[in-house]
N, C-alpha and C positions, 0 to 999 in steps of 0.2 A: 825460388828454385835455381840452382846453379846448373851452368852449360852440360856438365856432365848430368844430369837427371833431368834432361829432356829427353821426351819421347822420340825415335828416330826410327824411319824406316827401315829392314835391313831380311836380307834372305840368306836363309841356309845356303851352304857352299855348295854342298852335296844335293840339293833338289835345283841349284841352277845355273851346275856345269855338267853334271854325271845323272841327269833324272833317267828312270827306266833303263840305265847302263848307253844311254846313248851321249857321250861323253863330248860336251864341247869347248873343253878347257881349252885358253889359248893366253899369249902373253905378248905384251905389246897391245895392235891397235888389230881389232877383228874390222873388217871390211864390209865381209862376204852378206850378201843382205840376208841369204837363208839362215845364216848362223846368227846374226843379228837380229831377226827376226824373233828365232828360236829361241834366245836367252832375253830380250823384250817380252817374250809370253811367258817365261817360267817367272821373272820378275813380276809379272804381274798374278800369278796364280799363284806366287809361295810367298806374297813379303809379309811384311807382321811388323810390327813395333816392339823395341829393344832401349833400357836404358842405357843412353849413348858411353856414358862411362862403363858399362859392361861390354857393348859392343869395340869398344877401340881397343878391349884387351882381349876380345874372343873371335881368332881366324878361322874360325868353323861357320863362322857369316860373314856377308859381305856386305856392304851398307854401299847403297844405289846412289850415285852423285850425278847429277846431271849437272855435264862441263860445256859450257858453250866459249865459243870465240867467235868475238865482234871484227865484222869485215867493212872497212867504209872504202870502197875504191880498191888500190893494189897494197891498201897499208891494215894493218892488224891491231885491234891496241893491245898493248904490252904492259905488263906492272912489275915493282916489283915489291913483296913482301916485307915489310919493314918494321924493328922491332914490336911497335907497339901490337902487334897481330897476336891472336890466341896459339895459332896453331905454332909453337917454338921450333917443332922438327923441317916449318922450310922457312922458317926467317932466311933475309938477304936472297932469296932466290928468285928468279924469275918467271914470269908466267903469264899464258894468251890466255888462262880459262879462267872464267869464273861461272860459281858456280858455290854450291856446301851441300850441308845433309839433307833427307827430305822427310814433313812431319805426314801425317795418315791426314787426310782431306775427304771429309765426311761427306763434302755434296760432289765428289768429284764421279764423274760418269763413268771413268775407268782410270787407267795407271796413266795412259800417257795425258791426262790433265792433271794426276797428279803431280806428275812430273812436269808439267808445262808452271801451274799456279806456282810450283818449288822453286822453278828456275826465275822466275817472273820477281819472286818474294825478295830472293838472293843477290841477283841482279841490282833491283830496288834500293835493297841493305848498302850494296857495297860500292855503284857508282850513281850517278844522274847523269840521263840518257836524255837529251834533248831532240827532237826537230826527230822521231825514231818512223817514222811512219811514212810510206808502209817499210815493214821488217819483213826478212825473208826468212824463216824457221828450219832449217833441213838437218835431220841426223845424217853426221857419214858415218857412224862407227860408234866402238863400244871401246873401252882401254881398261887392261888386266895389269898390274904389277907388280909380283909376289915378291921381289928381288929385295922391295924397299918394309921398311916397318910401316909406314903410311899407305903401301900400293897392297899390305897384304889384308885392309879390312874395309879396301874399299874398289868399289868399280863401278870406272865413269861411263855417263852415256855422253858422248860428244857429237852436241851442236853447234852447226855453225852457222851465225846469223847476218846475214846481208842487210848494211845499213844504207839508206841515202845518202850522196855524199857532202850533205848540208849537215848531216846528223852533228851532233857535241857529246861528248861523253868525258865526264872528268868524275874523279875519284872522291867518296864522299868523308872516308875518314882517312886524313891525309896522314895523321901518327901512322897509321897500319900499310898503307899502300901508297905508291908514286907511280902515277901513270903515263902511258907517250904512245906514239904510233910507229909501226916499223914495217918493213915490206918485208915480205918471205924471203926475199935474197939478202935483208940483213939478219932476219930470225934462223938465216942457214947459217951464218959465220960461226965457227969454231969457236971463236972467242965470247959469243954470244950464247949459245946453244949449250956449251959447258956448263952454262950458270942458269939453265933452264929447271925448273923443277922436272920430274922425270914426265910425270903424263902429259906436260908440254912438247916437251920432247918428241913425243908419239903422237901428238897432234899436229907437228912443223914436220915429220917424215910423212902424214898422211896429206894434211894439204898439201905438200909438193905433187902426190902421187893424182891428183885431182886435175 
């Protein structure tokens, strides 16, 4: 089976921004915990599985990403995207999250272990995390971004995860990804942040705001 016919988590647009006309479309990085709260429960009472190559071409859903960034001390790690990666539209770009699609998890108790085992799996996939324990788990926020073709069939839940500062973390397919550490006052430079993929972007204006 190829990447595009796997099964992928993904909710209607219109059952969880606009349910019962009570509309909580927003763009950029929602904050606000009732509204984050509010579109956390619609995700979890409307999602459904969608063939991922039907979903990346149909903006009438949105497919749930759970985006985390790794904190060890006052440094973030930072990657960047590099040819051999699947996703073509953000080759050479940068970026604090990781994170990817999420599949339906049959013994999960509810949405947020779905989303917990997702992040856990992706994570796994994409770097080795050493010396991790204890991790500190916290969602600040949710990120919408209709602006981009990538931001318009997908929406992140960002977490951010408190490492000790023994932790290691290096990148596990190095064709795809090159990894480093950088502190928020270099993740602000202009020169850095231009080449930020975009929901990074909105994850370096919310942790500043923290």
């Amino acid at each position: 089976m190829g990447k595009m016919d796997e099964q992928i988590i993904v909710v209607k647009r219109s059952l969880l921004f606009d349910e019962a006309g009570n509309d909580l479309t927003f763009q950029g990085t929602e904050q606000n915990r009732k509204a984050v709260a509010a579109l956390s429960k619609r995700m979890a009472e409307h999602y459904r599985v969608m063939r991922r190559g039907d979903a990346e071409e149909n903006p009438q859903f949105k497919q749930p990403i759970p985006y985390a960034v790794l904190k060890k001390g006052d440094h973030y790690f930072t990657y960047k995207r590099l040819g051999g990666g699947g996703e073509q539209r953000l080759h050479g770009k940068l970026s604090i999250g990781v994170g990817g699609h999420m599949n339906r998890v049959e013994s999960a108790a509810d949405f947020e272990q779905v989303l917990k085992r997702n992040l856990d799996r992706e994570m796994n996939e994409e770097l080795l995390v050493q010396n991790a324990e204890p991790a500190e788990y916290r969602t600040i926020g949710l990120i919408n971004d209709d602006q981009t073709e990538v931001g318009k069939v997908h929406i992140g839940v960002l977490v951010a995860i408190s490492l000790p500062v023994d932790a290691e973390v290096t990148v596990r397919e190095k064709d795809k990804l090159e990894g480093s550490w950088k502190t928020l006052q270099e993740l602000s430079d202009p020169s850095i942040l231009e080449r930020m993929e975009s929901w990074s972007g909105f994850a370096i204006k919310t942790l500043q705001k923290q």
